[in-house]
mmCIF file of the N, C-alpha and C atoms, coordinates in Angstrom:
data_MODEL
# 
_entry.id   MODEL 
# 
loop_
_atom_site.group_PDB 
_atom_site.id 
_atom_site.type_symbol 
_atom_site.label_atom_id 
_atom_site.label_alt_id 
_atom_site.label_comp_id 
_atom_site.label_asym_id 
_atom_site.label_entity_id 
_atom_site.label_seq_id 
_atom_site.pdbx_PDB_ins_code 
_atom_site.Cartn_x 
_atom_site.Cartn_y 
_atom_site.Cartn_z 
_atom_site.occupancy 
_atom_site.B_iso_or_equiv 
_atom_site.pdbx_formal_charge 
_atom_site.auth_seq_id 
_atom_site.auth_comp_id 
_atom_site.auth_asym_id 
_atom_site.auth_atom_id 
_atom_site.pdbx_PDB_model_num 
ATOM 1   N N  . UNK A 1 1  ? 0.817  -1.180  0.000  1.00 0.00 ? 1  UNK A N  1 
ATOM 2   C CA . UNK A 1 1  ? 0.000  0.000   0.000  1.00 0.00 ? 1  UNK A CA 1 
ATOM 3   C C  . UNK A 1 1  ? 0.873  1.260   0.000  1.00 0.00 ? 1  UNK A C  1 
ATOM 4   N N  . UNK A 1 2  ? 1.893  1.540   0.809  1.00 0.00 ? 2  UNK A N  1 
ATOM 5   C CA . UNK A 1 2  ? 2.710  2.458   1.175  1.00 0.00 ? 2  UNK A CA 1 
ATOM 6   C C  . UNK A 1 2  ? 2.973  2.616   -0.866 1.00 0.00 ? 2  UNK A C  1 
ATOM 7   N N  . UNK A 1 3  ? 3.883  1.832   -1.218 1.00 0.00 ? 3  UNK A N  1 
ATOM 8   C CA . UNK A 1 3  ? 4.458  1.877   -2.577 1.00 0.00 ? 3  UNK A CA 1 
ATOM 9   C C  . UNK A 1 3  ? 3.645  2.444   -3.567 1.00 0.00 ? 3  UNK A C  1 
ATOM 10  N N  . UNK A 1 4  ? 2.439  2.101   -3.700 1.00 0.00 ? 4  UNK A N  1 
ATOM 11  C CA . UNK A 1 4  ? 1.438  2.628   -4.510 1.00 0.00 ? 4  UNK A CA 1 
ATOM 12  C C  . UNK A 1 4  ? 1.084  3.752   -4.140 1.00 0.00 ? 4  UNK A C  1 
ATOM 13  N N  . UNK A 1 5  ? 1.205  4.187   -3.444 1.00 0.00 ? 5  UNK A N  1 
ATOM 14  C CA . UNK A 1 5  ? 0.530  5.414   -2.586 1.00 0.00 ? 5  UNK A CA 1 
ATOM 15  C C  . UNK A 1 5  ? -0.946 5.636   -1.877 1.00 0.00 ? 5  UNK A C  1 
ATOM 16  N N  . UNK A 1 6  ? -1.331 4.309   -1.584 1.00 0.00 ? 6  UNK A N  1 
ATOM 17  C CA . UNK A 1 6  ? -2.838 3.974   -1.096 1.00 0.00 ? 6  UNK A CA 1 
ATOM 18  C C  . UNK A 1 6  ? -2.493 4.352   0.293  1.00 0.00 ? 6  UNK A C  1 
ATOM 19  N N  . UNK A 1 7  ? -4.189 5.019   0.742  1.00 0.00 ? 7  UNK A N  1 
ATOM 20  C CA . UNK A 1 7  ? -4.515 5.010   1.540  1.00 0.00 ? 7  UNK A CA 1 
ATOM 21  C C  . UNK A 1 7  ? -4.908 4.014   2.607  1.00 0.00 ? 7  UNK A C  1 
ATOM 22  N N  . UNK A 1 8  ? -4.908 4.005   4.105  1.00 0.00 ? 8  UNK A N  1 
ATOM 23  C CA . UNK A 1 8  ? -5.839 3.369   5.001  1.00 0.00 ? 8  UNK A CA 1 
ATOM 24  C C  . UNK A 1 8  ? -4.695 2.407   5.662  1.00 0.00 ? 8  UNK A C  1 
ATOM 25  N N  . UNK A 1 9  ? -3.489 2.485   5.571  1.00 0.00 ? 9  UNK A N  1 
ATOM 26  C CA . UNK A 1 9  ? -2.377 1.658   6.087  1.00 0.00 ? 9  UNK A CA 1 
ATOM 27  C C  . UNK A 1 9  ? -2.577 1.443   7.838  1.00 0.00 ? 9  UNK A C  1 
ATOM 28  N N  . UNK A 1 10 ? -2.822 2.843   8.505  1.00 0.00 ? 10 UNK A N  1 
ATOM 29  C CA . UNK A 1 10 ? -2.869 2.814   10.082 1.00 0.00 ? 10 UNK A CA 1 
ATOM 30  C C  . UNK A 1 10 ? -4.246 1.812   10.328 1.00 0.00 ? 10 UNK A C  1 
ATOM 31  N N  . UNK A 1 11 ? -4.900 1.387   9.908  1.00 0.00 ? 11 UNK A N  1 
ATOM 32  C CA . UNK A 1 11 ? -5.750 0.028   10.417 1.00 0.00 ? 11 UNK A CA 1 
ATOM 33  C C  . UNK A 1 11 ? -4.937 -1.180  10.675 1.00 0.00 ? 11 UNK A C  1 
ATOM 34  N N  . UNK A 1 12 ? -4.483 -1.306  9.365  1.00 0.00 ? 12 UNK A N  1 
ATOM 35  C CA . UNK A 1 12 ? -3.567 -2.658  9.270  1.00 0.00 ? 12 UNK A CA 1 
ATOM 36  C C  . UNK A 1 12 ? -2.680 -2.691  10.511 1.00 0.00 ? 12 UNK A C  1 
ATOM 37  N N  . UNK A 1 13 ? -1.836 -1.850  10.380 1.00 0.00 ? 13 UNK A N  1 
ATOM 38  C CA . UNK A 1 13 ? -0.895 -1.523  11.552 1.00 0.00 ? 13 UNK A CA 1 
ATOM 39  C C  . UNK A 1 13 ? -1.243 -1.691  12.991 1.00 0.00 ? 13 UNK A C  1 
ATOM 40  N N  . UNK A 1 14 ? -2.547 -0.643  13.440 1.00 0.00 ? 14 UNK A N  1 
ATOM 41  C CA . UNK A 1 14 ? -3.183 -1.056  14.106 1.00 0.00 ? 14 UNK A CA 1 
ATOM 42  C C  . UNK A 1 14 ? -3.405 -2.700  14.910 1.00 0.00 ? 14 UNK A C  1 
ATOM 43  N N  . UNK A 1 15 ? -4.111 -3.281  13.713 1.00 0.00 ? 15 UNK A N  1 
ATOM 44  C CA . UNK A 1 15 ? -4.565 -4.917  14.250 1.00 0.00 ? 15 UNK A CA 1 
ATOM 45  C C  . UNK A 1 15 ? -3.336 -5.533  14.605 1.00 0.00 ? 15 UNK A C  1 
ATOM 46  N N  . UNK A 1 16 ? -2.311 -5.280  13.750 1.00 0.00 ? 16 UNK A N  1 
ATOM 47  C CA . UNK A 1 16 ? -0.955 -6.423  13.721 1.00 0.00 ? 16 UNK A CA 1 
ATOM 48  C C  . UNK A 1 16 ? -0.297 -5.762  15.336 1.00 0.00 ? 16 UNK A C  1 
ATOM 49  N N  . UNK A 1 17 ? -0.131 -4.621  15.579 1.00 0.00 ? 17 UNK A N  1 
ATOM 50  C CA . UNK A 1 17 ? 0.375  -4.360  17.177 1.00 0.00 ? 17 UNK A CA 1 
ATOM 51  C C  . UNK A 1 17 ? -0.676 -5.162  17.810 1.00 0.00 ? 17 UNK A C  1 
ATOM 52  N N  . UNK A 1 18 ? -2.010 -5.347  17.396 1.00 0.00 ? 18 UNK A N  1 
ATOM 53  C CA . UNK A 1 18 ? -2.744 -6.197  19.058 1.00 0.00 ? 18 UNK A CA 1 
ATOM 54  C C  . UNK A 1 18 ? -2.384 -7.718  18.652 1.00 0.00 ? 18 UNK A C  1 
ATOM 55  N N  . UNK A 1 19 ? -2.108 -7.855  17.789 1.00 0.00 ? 19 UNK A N  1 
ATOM 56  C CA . UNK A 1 19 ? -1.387 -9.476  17.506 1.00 0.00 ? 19 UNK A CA 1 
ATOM 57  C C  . UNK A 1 19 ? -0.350 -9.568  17.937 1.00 0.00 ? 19 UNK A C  1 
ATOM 58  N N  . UNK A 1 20 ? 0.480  -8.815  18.124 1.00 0.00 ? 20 UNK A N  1 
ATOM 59  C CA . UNK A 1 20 ? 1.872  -8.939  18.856 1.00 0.00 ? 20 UNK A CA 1 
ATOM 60  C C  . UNK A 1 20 ? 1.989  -9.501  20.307 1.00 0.00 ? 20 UNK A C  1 
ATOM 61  N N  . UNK A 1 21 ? 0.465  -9.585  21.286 1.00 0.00 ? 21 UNK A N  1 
ATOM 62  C CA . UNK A 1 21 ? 0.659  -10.214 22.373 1.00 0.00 ? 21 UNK A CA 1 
ATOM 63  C C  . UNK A 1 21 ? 0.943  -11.973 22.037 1.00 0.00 ? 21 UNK A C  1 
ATOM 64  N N  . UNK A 1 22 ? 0.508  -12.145 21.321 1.00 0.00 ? 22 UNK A N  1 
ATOM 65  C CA . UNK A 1 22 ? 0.750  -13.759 20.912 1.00 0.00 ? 22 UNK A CA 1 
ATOM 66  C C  . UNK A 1 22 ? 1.971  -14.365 20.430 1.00 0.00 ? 22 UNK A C  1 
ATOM 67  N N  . UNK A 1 23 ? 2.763  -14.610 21.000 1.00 0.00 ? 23 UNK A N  1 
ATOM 68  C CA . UNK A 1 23 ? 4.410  -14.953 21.062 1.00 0.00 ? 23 UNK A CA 1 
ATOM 69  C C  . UNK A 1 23 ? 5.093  -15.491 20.041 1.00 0.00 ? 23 UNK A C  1 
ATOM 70  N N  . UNK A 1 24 ? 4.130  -16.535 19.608 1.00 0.00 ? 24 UNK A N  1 
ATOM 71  C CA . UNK A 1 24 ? 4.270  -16.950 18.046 1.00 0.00 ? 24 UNK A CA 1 
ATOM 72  C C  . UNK A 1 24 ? 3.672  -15.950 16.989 1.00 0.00 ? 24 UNK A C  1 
ATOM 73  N N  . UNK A 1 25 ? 3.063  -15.300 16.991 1.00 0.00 ? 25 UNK A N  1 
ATOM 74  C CA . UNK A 1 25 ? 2.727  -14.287 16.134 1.00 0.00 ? 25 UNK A CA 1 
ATOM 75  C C  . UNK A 1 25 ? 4.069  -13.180 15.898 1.00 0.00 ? 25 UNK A C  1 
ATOM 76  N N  . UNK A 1 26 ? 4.462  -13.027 17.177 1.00 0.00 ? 26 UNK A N  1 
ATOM 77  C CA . UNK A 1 26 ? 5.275  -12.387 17.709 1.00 0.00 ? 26 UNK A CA 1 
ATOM 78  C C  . UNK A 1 26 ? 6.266  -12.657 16.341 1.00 0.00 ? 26 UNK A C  1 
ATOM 79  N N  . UNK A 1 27 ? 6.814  -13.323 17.211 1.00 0.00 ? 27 UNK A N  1 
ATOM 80  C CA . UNK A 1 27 ? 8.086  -14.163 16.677 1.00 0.00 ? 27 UNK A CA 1 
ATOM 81  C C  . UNK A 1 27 ? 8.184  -14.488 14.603 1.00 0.00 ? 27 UNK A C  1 
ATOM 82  N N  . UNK A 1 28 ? 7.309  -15.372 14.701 1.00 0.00 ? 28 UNK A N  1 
ATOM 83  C CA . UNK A 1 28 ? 7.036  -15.472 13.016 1.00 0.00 ? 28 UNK A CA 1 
ATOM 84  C C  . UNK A 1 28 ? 7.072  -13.697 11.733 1.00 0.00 ? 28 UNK A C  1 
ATOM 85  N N  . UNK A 1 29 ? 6.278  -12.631 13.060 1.00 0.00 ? 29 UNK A N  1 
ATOM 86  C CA . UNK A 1 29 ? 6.235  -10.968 12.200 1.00 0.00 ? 29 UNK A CA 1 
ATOM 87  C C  . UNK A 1 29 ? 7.653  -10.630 12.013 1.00 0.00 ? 29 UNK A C  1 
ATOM 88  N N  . UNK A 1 30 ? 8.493  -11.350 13.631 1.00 0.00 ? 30 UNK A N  1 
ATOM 89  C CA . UNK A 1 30 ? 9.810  -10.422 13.424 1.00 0.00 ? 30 UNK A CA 1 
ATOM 90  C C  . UNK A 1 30 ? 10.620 -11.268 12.247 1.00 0.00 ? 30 UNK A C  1 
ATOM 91  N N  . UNK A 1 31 ? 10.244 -13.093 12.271 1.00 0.00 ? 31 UNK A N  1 
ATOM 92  C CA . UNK A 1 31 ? 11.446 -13.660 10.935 1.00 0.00 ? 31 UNK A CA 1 
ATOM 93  C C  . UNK A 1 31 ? 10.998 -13.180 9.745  1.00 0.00 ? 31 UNK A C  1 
ATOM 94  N N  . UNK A 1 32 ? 9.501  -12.660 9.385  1.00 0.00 ? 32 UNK A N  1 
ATOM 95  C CA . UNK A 1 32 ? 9.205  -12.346 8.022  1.00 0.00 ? 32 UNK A CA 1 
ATOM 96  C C  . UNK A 1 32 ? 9.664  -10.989 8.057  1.00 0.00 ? 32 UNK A C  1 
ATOM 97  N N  . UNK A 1 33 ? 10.302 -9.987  8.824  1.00 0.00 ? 33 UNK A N  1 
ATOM 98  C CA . UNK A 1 33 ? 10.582 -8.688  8.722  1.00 0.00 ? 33 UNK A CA 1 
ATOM 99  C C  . UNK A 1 33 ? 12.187 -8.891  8.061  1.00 0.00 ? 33 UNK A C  1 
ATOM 100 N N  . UNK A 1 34 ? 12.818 -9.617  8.754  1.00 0.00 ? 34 UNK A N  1 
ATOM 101 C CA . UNK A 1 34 ? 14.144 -10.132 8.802  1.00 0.00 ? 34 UNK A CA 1 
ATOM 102 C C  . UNK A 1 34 ? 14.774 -10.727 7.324  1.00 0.00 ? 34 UNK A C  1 
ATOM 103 N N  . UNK A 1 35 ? 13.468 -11.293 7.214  1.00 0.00 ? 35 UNK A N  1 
ATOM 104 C CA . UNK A 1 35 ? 13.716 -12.470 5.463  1.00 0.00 ? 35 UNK A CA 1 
ATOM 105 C C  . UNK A 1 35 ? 13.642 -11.464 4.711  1.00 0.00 ? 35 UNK A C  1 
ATOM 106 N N  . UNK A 1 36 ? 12.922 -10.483 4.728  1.00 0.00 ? 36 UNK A N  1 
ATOM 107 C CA . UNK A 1 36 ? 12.507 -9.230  3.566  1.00 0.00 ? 36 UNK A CA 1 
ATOM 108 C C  . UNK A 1 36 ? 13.622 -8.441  3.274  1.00 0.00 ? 36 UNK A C  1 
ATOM 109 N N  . UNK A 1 37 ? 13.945 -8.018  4.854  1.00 0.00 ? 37 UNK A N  1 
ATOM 110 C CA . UNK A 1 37 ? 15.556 -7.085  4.738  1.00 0.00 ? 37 UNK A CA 1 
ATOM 111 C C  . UNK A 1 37 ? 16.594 -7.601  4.470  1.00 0.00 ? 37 UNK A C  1 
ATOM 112 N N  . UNK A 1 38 ? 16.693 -8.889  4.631  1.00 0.00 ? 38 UNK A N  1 
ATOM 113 C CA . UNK A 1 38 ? 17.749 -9.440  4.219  1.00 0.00 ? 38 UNK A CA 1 
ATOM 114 C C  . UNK A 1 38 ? 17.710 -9.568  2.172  1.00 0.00 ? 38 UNK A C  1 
ATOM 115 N N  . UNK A 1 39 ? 16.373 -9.933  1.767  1.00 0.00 ? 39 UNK A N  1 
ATOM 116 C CA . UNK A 1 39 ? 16.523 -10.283 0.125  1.00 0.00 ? 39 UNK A CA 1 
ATOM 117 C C  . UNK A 1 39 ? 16.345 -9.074  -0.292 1.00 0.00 ? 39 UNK A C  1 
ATOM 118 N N  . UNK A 1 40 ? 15.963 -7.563  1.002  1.00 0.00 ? 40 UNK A N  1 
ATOM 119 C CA . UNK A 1 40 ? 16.262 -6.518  -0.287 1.00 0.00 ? 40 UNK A CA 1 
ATOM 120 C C  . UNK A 1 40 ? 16.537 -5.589  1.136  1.00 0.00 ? 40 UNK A C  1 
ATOM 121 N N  . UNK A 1 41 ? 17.480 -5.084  1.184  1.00 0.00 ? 41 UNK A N  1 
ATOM 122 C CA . UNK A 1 41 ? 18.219 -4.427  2.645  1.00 0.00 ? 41 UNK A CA 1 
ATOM 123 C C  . UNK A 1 41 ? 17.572 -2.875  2.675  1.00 0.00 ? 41 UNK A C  1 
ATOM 124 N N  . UNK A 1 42 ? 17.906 -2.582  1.372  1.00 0.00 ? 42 UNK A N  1 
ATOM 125 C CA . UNK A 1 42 ? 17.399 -1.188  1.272  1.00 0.00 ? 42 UNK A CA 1 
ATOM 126 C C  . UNK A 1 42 ? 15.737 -0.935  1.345  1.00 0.00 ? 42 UNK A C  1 
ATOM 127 N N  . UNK A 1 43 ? 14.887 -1.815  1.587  1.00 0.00 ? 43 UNK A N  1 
ATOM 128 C CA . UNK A 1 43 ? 13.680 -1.463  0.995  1.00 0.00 ? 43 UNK A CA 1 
ATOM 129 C C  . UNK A 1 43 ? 13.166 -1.008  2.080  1.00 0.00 ? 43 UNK A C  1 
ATOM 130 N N  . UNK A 1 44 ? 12.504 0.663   1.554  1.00 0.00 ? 44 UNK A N  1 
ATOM 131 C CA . UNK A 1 44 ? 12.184 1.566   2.724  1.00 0.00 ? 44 UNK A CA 1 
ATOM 132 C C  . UNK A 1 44 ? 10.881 1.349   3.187  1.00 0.00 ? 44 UNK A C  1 
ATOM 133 N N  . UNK A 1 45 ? 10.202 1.009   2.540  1.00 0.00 ? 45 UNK A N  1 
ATOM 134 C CA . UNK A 1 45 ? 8.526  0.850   3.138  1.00 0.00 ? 45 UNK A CA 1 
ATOM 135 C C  . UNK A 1 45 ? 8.766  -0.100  4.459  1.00 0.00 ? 45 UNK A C  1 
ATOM 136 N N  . UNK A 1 46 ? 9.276  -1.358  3.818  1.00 0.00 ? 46 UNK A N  1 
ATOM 137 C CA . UNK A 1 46 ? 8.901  -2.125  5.503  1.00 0.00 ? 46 UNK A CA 1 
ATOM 138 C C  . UNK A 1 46 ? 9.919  -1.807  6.216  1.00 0.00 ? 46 UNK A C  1 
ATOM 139 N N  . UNK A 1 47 ? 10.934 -1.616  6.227  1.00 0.00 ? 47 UNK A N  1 
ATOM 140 C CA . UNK A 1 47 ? 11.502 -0.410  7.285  1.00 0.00 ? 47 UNK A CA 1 
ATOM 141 C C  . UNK A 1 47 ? 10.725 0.279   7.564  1.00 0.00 ? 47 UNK A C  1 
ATOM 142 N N  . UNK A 1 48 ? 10.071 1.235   6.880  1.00 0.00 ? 48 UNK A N  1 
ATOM 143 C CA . UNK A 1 48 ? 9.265  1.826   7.260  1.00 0.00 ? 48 UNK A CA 1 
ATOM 144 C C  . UNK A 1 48 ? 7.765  1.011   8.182  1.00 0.00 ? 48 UNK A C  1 
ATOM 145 N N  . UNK A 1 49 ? 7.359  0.406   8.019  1.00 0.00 ? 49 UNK A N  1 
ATOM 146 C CA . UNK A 1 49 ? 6.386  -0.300  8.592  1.00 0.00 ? 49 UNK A CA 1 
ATOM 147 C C  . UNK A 1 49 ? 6.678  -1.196  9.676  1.00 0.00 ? 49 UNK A C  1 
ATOM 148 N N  . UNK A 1 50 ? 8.076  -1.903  9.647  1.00 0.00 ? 50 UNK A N  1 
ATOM 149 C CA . UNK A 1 50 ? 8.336  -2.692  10.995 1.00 0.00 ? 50 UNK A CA 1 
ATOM 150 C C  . UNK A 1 50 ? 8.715  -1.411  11.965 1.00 0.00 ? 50 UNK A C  1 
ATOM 151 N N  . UNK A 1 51 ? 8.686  -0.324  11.554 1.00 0.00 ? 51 UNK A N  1 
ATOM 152 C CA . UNK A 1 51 ? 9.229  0.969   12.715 1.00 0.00 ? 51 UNK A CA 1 
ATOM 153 C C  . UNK A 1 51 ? 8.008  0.771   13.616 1.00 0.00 ? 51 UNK A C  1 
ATOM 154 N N  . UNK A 1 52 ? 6.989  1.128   12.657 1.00 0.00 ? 52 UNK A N  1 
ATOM 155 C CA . UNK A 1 52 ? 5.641  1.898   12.990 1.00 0.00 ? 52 UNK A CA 1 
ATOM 156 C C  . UNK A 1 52 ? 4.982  0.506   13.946 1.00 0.00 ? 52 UNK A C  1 
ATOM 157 N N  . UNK A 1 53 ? 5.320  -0.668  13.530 1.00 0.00 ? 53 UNK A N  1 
ATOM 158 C CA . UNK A 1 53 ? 4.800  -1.755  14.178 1.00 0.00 ? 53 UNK A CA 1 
ATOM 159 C C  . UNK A 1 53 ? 5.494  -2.155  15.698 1.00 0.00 ? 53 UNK A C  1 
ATOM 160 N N  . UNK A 1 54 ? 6.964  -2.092  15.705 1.00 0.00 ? 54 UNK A N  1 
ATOM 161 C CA . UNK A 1 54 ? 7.968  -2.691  16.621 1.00 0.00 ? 54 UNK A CA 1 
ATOM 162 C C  . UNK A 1 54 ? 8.116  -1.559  17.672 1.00 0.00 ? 54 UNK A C  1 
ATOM 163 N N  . UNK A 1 55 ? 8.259  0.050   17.746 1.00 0.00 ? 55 UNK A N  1 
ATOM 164 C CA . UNK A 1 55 ? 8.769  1.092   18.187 1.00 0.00 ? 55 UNK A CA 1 
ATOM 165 C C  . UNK A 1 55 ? 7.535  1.883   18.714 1.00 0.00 ? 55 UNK A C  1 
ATOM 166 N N  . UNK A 1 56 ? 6.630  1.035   19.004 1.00 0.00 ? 56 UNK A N  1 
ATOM 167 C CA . UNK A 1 56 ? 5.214  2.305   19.675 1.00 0.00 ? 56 UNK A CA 1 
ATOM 168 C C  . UNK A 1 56 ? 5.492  1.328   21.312 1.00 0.00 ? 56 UNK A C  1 
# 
């Protein structure tokens, strides 16, 4: 969404922080954050989005 320039991203964001109490949820958001940066290091959106998710 970010890339395209769509609207309505802070919902999404939203739900996935109240999923974060669930340890395996937990855990599985941070290896798929990890796999992404690793096959493309520079890519600013989910940087941008694991901020907004990991840092509140």
């Amino acid at each position: 969404m970010l890339e395209t320039g769509q609207k309505g991203v802070r919902p999404h964001i939203e739900l996935v922080q109240q999923l974060l109490v669930v340890p395996e949820l937990k855990k599985e958001l941070e290896e798929s954050f990890a796999d992404g940066l690793q096959r493309k290091p520079e890519w600013r959106s989910l940087k941008q989005v694991q901020s907004w998710i990991f840092d509140t």
